[in-house]
N, C-alpha and C positions, 0 to 999 in steps of 0.2 A: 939507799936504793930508791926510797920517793923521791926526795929530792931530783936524781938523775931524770925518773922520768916524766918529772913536772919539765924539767930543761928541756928535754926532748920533746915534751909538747907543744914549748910556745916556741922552740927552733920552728915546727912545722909548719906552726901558723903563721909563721914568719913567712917561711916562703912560699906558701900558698896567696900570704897577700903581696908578695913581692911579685908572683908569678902574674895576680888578676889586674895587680897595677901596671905590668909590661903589655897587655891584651888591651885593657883602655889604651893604654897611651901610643899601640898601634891602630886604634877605630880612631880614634881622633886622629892620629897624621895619616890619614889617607891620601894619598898622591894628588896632586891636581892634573885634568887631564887635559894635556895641548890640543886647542882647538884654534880655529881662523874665523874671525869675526866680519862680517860686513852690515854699514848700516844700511837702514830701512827708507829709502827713499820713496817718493811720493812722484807720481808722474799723471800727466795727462794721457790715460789710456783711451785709445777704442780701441773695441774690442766685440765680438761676434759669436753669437751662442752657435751652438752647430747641431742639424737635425738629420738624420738619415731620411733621403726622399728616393721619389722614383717616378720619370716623367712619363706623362700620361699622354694620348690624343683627346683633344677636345672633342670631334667627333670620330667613329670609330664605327666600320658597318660589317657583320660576317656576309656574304654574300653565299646564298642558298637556292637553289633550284626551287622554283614553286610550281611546276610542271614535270611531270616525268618524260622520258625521252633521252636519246641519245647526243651526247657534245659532238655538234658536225661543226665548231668553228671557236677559234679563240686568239683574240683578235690585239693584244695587247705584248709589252714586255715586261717582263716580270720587273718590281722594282723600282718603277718608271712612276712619273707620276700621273692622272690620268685628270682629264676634264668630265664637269658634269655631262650625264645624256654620249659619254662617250660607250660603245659598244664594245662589250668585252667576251662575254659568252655565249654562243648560239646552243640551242637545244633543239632536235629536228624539227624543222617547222611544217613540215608539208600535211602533217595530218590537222595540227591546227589551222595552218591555213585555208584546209578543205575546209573545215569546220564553220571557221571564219564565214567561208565564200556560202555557204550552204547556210548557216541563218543569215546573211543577208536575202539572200534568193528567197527565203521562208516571210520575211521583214515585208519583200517587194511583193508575193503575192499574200499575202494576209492584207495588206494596202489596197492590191486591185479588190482585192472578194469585197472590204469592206466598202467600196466607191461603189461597186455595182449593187451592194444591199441596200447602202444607202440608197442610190436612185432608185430602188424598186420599192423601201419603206414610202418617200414621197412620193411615187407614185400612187400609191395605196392608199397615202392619208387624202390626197386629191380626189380619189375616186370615191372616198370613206364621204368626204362634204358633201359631193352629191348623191348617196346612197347608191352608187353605182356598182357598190363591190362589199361582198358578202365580209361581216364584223370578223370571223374566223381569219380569212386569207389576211385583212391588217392586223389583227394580234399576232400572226405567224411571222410576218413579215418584219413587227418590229421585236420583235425576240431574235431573229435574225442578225438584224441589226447591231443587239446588242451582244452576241456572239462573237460577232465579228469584228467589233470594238475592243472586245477581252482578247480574241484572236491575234488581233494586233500590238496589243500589248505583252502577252505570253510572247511574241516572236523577236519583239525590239529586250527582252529579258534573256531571251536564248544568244541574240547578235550584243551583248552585252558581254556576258557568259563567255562565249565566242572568243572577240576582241581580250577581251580579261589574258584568255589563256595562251591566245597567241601573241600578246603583248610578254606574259610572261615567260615566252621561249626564247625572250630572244634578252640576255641581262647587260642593263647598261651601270656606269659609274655613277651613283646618287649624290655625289658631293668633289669638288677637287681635292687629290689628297696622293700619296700614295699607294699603291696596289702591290700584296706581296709576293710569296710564291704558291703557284697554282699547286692545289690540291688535287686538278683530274688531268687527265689526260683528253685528247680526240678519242672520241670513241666511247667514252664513259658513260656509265647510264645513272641516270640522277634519279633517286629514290625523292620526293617533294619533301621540303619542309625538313627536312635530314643531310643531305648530301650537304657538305662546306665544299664552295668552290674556291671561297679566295675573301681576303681581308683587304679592307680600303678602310685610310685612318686619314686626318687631314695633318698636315706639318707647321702650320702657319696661321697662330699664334699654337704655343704647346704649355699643358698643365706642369706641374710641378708637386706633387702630393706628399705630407709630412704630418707627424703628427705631435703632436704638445701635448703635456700633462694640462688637467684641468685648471690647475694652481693658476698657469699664465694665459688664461682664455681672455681675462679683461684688457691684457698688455695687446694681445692681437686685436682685440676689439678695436683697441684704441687707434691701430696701424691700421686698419681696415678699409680702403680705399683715403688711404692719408700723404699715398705717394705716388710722385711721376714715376710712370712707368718707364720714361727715358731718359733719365739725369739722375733718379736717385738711387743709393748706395744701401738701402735699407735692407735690402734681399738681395744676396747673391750667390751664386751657386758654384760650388765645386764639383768638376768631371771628375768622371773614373781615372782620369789619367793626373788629377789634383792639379790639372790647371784650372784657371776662373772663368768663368763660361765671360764674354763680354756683354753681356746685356743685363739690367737687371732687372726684377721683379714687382709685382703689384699682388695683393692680396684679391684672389678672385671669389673663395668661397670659404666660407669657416662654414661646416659639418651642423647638421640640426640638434646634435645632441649627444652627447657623451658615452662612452664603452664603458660600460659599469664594471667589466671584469679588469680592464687595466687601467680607468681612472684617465683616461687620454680623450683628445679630439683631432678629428681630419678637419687638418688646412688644405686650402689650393693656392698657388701664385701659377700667375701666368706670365709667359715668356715669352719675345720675338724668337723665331729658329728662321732667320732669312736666307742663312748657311746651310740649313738641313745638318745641322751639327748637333739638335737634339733627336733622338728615338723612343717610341712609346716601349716601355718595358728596363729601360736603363737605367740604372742608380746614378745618386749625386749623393751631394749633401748640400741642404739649406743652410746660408749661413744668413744668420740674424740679426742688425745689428743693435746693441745689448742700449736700453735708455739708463742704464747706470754712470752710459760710459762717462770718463771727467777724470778728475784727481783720485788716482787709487793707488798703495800700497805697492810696489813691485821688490820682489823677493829674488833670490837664486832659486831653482827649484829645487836644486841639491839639499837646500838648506830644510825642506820639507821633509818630517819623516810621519808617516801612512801604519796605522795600527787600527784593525779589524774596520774598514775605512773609511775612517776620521785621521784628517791632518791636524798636525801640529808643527812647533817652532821652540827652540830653545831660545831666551831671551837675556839676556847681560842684565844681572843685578848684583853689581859688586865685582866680588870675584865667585859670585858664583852665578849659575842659573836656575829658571822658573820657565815652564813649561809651558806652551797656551795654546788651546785648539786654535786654529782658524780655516776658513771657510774661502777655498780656492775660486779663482776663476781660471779665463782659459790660458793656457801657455802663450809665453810673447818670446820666440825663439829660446833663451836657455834660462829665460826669465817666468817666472809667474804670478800673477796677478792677485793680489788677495783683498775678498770681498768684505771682508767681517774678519776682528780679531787683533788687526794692530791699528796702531795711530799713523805709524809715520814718522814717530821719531824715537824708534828704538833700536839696538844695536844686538844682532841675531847670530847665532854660533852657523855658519856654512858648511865647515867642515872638522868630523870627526863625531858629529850627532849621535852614529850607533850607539858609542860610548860612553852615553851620558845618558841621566836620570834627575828627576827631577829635584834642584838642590843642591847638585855634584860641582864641586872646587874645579874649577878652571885656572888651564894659565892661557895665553894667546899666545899662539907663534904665530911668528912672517906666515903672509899667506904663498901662495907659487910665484906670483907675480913679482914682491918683493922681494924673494930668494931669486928669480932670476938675473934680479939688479944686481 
């Protein structure tokens, strides 16, 4: 009876080791999994950082009533572009022009009273040499005088005053530019220094505003008035509509100092708009172009796979592969650029990446092109 269940003992053992030797000797043949391989070619890139911008007017004016009074005249089309000193809003003028007319007339007699003091002070001082006339009557006389010196000056302050307010009834264009849409009507009554009548911005040259991380403040630096504004390719811009604007760029302002909450800085470039094809308030994007550019790395971008995001690449060693961050640039049609991470002469898994890990047996099948053959 012992005997039997010593037998039965080392049966089990048996096939317990028989069982954990079929469980290895499945983790060891693990499948290899069909992938499509392409190598790592090296090209002469350029290539263009891209910025979100939005153009600006170089000058730019609210137009506001600095007189109260009502809009008896508006003289422009909305839209249009307008010339300096050109006349666009009238505010009723009739009471300032009274006003106007009334210290002048104040100006012209405070002028006569002081001619006639004058010639009665020399009189006085003439009659004062030969003690012909009592000391009081030329003390009176030249106090007079000086009355009517200040008189005159208080009156040329008033026709001053005056001129001021009826100059500002009447509003012209302070710069050539365009004029947008009117805020009042005929007939409107302008509160001073409040009322918005209307916006004039200039078209020609036009800002361009973007901003960069601190990190590349020295890279601008270095661009920083280092290109023709009319032959070079350094800056250029993409419309709303992703065509290329035809002009290109010059650095006009790099910003006094840094936004401590996001770690950035405001660029300017400036642009021809000969076309009136840029507008203040529109988005673009800047595009940059990159001093890396040269011999770099181009990839499929398919063959890139993106975890918490950081890229990577599966790389051919043997038959199997090794995994390796690298450090993207910008897309080149269905191709991408890589900046840091490979050489150039290694041969990368393109398709079937999901299903690999770092290490994992490969086999290579035809890629689509060769099954199409």
């Amino acid at each position: 009876m012992r005997i039997s269940q010593v037998i039965i003992y080392y049966a089990l053992i048996a096939g317990l080791l028989s069982c954990s030797g079929n469980t290895a000797s499945n983790k060891t043949s693990e499948p290899a999994i069909p992938v499509t391989v392409a190598n790592v070619k090296l090209t002469n890139a350029v290539f263009y950082n891209s910025y979100p911008a939005n153009i600006v007017a170089l000058k730019e004016v609210e137009l506001r009533g600095q007189v109260s009074g009502y809009i008896t005249g508006i003289y422009f089309t909305e839209g249009t572009e307008v010339q300096p000193g050109e006349k666009l809003y009238e505010i009723d003028r009739r009471k300032y022009q009274a006003a106007y007319d009334e210290a002048q007339s104040g100006v012209k007699i405070a002028e006569d009273n002081l001619e006639k003091v004058q010639r009665d002070a020399e009189r006085y001082t003439d009659l004062d040499r030969q003690d012909a006339v009592a000391k009081q009557i030329l003390d009176n006389a030249m106090t007079d005088l000086k009355n009517a010196k200040q008189q005159v000056v208080a009156a040329n302050s008033e026709l001053i005053k005056a001129k001021t307010e009826y100059d500002f009834s009447l509003i012209t264009a302070p710069f050539k530019g365009t004029i947008g849409f009117s805020n009042v009507k005929l007939g409107a009554l302008i509160t001073p220094g409040q009322t918005l009548l209307n916006t004039v911005s200039s078209d020609d040259v036009m800002g361009v505003d973007f901003e960069i991380s601190e990190t590349e403040l020295s890279r601008f630096q270095k661009l920083d008035n280092a290109v023709n504004i009319n032959n070079d390719t350094t800056f250029r811009i993409t419309l709303p509509d992703n065509s290329i604007y035809p002009y290109s760029g010059k650095i006009s302002v790099i910003d006094r100092a840094v936004d401590q909450q996001t770690g950035t800085i405001r660029v300017r470039i400036t642009v021809p708009n000969k076309e009136r094809l840029l507008k203040p308030g529109m988005s673009c994007k800047v595009n940059v172009l990159n001093t890396n550019a040269g011999q770099q790395a181009l990839i499929p971008f398919r063959a890139v796979l993106e975890q918490l995001g950081e890229y990577s690449v599966f790389i051919i060693k043997d038959k199997n592969v090794k995994q390796v961050k690298v450090l993207l640039g910008p897309r080149v049609t269905s191709d991408v650029i890589v900046l840091d991470g490979l050489k150039g002469d290694e041969t990368i898994v393109v398709d079937g990446i999901q299903k690999l890990h770092d290490g994992a047996l490969i086999t290579i099948a035809p890629s689509q092109k060769q099954q199409s053959k």
